[in-house]
mmCIF file as Biopython writes it, N, C-alpha, C and O atoms, coordinates in Angstrom:
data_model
#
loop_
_atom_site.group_PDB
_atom_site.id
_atom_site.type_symbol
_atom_site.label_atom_id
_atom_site.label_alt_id
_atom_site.label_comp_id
_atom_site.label_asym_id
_atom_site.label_entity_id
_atom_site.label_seq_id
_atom_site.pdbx_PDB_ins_code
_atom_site.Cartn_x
_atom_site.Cartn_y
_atom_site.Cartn_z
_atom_site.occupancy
_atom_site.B_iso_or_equiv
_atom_site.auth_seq_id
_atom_site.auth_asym_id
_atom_site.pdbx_PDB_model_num
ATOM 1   N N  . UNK A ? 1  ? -80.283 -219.290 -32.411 1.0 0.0 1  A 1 
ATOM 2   C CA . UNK A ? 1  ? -79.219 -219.808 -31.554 1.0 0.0 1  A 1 
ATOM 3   C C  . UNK A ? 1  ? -79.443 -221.288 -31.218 1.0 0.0 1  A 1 
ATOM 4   O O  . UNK A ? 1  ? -78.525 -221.890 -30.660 1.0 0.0 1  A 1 
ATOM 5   N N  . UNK A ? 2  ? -80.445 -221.846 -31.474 1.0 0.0 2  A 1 
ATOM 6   C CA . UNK A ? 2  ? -81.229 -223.129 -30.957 1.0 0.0 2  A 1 
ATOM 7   C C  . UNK A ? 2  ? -80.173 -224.285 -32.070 1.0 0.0 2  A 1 
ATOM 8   O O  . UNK A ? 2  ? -79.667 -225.389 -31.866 1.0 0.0 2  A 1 
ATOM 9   N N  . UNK A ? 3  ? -80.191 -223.520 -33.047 1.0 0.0 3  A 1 
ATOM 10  C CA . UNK A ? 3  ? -79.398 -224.486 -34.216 1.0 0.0 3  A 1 
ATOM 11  C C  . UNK A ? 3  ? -78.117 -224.939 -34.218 1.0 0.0 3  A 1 
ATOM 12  O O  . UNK A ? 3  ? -77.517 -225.648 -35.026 1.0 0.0 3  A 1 
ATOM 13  N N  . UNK A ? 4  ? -77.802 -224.459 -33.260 1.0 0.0 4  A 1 
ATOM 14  C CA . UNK A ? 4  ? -75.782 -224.160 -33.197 1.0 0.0 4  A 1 
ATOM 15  C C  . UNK A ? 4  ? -75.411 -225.474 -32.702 1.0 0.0 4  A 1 
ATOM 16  O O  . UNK A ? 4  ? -74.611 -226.279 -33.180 1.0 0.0 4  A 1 
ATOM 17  N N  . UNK A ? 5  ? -76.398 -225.576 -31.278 1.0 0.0 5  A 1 
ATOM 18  C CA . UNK A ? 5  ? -76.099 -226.653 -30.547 1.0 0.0 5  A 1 
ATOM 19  C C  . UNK A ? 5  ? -76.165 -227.942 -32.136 1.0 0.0 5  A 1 
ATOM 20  O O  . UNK A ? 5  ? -75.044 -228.266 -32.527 1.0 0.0 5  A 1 
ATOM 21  N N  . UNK A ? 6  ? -77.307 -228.539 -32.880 1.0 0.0 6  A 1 
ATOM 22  C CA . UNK A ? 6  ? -76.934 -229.545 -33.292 1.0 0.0 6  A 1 
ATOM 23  C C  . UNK A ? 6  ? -76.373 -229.363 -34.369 1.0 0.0 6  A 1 
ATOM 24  O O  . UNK A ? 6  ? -76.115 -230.373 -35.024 1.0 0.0 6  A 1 
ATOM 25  N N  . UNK A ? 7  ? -76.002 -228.059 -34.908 1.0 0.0 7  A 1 
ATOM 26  C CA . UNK A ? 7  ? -75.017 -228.287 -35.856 1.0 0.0 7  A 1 
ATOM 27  C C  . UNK A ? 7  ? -73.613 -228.775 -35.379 1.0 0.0 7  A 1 
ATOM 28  O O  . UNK A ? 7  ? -72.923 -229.602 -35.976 1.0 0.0 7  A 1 
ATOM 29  N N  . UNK A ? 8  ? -73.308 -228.171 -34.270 1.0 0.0 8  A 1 
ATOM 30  C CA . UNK A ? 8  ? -71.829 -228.338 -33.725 1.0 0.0 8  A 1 
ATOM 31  C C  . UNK A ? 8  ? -71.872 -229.703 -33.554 1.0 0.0 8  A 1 
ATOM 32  O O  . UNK A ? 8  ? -70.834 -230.353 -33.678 1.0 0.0 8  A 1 
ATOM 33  N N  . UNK A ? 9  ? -72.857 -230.202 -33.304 1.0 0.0 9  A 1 
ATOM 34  C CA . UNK A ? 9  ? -72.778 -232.009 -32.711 1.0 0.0 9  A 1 
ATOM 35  C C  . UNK A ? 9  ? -72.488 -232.705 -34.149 1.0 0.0 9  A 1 
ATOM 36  O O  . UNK A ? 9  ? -71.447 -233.356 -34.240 1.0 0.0 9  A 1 
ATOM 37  N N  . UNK A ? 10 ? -73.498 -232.592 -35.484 1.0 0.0 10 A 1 
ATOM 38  C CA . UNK A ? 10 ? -73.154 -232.842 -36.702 1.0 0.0 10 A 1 
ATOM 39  C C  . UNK A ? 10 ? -71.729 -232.843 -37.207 1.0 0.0 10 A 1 
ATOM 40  O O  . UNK A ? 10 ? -71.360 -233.772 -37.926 1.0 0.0 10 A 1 
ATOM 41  N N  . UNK A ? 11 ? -70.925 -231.888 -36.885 1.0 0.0 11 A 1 
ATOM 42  C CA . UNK A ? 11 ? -69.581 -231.223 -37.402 1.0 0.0 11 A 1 
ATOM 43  C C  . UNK A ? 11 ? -69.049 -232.696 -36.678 1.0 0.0 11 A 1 
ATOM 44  O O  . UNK A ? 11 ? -68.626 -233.723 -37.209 1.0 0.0 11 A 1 
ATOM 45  N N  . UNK A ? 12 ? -69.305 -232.262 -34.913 1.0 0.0 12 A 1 
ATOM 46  C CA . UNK A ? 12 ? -68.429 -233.625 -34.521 1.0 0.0 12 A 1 
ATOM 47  C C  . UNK A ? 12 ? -68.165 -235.010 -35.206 1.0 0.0 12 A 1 
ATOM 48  O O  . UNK A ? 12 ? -67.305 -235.729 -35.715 1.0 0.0 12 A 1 
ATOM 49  N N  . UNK A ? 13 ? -69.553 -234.892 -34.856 1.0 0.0 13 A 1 
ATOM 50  C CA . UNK A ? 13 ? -69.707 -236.870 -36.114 1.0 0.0 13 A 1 
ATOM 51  C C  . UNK A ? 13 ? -69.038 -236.550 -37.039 1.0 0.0 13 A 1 
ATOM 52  O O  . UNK A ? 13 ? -68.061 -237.299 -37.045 1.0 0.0 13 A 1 
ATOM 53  N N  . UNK A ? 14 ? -68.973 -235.624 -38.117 1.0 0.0 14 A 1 
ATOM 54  C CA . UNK A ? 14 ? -68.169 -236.215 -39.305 1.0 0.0 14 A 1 
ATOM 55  C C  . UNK A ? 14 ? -67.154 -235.808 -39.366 1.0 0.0 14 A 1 
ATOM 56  O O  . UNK A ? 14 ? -66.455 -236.242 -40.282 1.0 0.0 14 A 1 
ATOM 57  N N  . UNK A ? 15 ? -66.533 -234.719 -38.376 1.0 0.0 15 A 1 
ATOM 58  C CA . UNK A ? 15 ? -65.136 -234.775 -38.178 1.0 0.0 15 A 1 
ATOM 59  C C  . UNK A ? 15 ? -64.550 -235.920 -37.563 1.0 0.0 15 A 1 
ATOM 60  O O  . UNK A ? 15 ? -63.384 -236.288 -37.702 1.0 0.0 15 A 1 
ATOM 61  N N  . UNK A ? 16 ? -65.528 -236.514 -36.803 1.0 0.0 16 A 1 
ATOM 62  C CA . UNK A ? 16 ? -64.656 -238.474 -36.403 1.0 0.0 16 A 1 
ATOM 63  C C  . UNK A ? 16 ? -64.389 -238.789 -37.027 1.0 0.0 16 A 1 
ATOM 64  O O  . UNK A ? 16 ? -63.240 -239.205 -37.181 1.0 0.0 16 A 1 
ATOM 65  N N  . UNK A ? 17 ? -65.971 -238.822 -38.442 1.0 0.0 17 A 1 
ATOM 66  C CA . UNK A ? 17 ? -66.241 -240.166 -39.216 1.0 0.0 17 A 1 
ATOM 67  C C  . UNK A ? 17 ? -64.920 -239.793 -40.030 1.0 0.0 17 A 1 
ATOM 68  O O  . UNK A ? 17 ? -64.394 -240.904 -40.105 1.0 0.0 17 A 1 
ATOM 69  N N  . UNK A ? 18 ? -64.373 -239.230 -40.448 1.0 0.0 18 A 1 
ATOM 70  C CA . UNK A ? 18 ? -63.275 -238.472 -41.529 1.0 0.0 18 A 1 
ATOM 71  C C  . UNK A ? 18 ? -61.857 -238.249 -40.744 1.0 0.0 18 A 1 
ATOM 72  O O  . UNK A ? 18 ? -60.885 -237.760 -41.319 1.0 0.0 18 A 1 
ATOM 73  N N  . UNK A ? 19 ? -61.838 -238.608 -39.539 1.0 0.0 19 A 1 
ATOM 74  C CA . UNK A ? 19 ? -60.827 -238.583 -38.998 1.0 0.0 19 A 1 
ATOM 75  C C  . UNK A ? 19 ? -60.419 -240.164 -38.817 1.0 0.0 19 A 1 
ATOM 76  O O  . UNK A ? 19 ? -59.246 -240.516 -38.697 1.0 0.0 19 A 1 
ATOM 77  N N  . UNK A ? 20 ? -61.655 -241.175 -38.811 1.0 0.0 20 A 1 
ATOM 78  C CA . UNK A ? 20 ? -61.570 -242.328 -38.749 1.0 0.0 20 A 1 
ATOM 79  C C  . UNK A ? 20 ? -61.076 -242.547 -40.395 1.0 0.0 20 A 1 
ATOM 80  O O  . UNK A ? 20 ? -59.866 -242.638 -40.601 1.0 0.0 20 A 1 
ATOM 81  N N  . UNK A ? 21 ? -61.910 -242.619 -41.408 1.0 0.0 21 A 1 
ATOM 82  C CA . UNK A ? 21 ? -61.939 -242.586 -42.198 1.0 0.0 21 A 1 
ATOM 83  C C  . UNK A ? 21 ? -60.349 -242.610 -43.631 1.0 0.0 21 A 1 
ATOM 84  O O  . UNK A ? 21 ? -60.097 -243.235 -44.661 1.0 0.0 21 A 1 
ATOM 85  N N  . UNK A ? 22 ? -59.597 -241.357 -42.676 1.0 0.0 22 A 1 
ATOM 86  C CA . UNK A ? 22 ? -58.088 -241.199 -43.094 1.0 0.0 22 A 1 
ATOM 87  C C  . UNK A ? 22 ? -57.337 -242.350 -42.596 1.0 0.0 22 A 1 
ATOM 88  O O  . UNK A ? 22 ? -56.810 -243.149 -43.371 1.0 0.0 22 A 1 
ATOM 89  N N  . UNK A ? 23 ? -57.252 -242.491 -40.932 1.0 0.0 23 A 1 
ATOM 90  C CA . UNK A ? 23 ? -56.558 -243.682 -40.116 1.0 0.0 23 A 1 
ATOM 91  C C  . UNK A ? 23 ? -56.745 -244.900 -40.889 1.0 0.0 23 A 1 
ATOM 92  O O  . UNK A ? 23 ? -55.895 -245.705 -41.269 1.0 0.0 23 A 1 
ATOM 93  N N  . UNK A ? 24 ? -58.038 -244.892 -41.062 1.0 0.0 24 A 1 
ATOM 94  C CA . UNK A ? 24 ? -57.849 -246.309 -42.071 1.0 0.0 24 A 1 
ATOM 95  C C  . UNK A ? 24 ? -57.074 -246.374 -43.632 1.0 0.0 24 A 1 
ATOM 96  O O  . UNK A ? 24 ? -56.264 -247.118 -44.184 1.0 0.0 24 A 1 
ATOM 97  N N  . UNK A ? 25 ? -57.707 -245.345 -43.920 1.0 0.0 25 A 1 
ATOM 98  C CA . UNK A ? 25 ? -56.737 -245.662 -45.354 1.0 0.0 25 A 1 
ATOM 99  C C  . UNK A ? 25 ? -55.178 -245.608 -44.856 1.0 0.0 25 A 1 
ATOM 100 O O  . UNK A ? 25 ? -54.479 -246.621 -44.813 1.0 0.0 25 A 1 
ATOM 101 N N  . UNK A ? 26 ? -54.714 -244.291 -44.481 1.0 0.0 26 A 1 
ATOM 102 C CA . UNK A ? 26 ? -53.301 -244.397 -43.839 1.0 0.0 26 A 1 
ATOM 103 C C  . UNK A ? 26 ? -52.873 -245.975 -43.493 1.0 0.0 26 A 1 
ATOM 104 O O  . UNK A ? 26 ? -51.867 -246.415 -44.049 1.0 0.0 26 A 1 
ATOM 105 N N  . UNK A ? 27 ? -53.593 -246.790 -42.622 1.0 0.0 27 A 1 
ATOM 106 C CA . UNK A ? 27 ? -53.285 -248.083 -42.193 1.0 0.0 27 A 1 
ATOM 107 C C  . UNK A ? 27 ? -52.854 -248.941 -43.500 1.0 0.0 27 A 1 
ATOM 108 O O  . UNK A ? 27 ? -51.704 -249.288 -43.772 1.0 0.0 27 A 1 
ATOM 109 N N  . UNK A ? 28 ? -54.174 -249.240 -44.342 1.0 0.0 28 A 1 
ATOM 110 C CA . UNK A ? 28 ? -54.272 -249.494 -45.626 1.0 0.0 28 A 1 
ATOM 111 C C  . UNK A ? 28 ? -53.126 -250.002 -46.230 1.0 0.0 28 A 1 
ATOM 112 O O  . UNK A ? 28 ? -52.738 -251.124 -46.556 1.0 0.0 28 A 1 
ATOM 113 N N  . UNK A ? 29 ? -52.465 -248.280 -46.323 1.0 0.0 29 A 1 
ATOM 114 C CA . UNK A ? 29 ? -51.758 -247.872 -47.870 1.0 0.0 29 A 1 
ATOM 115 C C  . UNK A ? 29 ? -50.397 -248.440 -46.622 1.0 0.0 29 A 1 
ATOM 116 O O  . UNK A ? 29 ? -49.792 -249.406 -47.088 1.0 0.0 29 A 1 
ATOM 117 N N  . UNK A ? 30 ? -49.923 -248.049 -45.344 1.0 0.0 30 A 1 
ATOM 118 C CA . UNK A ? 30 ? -49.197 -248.595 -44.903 1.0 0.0 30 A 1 
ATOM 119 C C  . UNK A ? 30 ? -48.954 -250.305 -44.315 1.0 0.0 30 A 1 
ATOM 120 O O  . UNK A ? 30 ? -47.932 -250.503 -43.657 1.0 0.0 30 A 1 
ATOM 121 N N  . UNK A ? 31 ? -49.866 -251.439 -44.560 1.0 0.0 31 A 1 
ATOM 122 C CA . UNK A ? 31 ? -49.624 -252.357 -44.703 1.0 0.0 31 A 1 
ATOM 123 C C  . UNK A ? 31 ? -49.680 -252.829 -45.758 1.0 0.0 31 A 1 
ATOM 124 O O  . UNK A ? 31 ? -49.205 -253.959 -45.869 1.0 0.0 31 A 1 
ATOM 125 N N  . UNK A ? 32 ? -50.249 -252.203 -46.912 1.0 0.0 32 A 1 
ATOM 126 C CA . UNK A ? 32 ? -49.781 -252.737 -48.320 1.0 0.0 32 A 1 
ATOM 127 C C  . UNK A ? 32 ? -48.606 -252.254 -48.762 1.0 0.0 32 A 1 
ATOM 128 O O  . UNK A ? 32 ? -48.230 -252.945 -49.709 1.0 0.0 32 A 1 
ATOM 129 N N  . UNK A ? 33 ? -47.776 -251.296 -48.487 1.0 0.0 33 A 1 
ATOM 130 C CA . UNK A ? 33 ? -46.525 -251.117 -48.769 1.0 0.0 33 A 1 
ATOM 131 C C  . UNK A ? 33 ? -45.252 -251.658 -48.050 1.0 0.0 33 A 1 
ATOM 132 O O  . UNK A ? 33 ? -44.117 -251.841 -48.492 1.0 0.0 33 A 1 
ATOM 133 N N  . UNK A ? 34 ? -45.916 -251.913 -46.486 1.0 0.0 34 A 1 
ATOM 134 C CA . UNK A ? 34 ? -44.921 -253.109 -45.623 1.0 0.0 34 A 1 
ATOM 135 C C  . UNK A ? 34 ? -45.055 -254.543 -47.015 1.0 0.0 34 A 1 
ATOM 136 O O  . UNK A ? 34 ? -44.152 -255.249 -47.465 1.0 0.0 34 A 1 
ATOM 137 N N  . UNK A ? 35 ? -46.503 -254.524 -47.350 1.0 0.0 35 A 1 
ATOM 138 C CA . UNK A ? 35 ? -46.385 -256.009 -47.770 1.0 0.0 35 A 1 
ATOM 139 C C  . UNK A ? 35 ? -45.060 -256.155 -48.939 1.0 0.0 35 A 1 
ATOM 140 O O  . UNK A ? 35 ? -44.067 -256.849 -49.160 1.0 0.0 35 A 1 
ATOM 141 N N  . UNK A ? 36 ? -45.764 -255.062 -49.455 1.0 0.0 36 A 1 
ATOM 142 C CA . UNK A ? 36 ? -44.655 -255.264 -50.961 1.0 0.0 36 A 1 
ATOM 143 C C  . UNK A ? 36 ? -43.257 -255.283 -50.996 1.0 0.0 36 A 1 
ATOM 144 O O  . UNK A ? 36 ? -42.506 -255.984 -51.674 1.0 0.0 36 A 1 
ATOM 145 N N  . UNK A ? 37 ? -42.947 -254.179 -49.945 1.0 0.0 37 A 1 
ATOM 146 C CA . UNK A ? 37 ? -41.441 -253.905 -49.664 1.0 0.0 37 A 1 
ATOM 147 C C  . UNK A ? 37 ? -41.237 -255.499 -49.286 1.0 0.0 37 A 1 
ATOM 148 O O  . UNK A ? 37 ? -40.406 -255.991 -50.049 1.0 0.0 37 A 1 
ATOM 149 N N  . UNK A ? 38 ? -41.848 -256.622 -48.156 1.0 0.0 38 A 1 
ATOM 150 C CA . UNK A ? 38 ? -41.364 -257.666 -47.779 1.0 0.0 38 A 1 
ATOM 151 C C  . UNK A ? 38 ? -41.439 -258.554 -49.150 1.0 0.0 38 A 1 
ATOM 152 O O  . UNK A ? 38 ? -40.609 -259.460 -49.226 1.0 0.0 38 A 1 
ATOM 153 N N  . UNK A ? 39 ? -41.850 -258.479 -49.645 1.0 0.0 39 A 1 
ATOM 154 C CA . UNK A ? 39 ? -42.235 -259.454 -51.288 1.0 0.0 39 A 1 
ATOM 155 C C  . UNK A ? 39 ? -40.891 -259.042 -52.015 1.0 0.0 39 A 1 
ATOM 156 O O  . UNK A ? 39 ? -40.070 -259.880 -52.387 1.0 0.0 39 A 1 
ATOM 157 N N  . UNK A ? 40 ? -40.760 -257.887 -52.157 1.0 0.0 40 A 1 
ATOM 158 C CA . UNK A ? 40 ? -39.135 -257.459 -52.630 1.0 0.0 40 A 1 
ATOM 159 C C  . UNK A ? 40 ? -38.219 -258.046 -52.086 1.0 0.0 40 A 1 
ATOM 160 O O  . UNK A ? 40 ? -37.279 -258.520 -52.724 1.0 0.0 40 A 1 
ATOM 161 N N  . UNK A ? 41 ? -38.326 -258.112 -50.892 1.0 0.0 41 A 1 
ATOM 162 C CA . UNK A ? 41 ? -36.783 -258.156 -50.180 1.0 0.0 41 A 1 
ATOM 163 C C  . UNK A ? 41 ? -37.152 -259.966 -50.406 1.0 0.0 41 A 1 
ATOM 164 O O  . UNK A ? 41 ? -36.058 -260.529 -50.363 1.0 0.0 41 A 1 
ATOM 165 N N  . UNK A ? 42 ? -37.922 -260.681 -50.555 1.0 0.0 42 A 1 
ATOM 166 C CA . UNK A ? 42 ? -37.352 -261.943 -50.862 1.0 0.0 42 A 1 
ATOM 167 C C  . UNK A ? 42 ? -37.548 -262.084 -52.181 1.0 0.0 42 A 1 
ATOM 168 O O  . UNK A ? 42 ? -37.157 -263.098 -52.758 1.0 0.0 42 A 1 
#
């Protein structure tokens, strides 16, 4: 039972790190497609 505690803490961290991880690409892929769409439109 001693193990649970730092596994559950482990899970946390990389459910951030991977929750961070998406947000950024999401950001990414959505200001490189603002960019392009604006490159089109002129």
């Amino acid at each position: 039972m001693r193990a649970t505690r730092p596994a559950r803490a482990g899970a946390a961290v990389v459910g951030r790190v991977a929750v961070a991880a998406v947000a950024e690409i999401l950001l990414i892929e959505c200001s490189r497609n603002a960019l392009l769409y604006r490159m089109e439109a002129v």
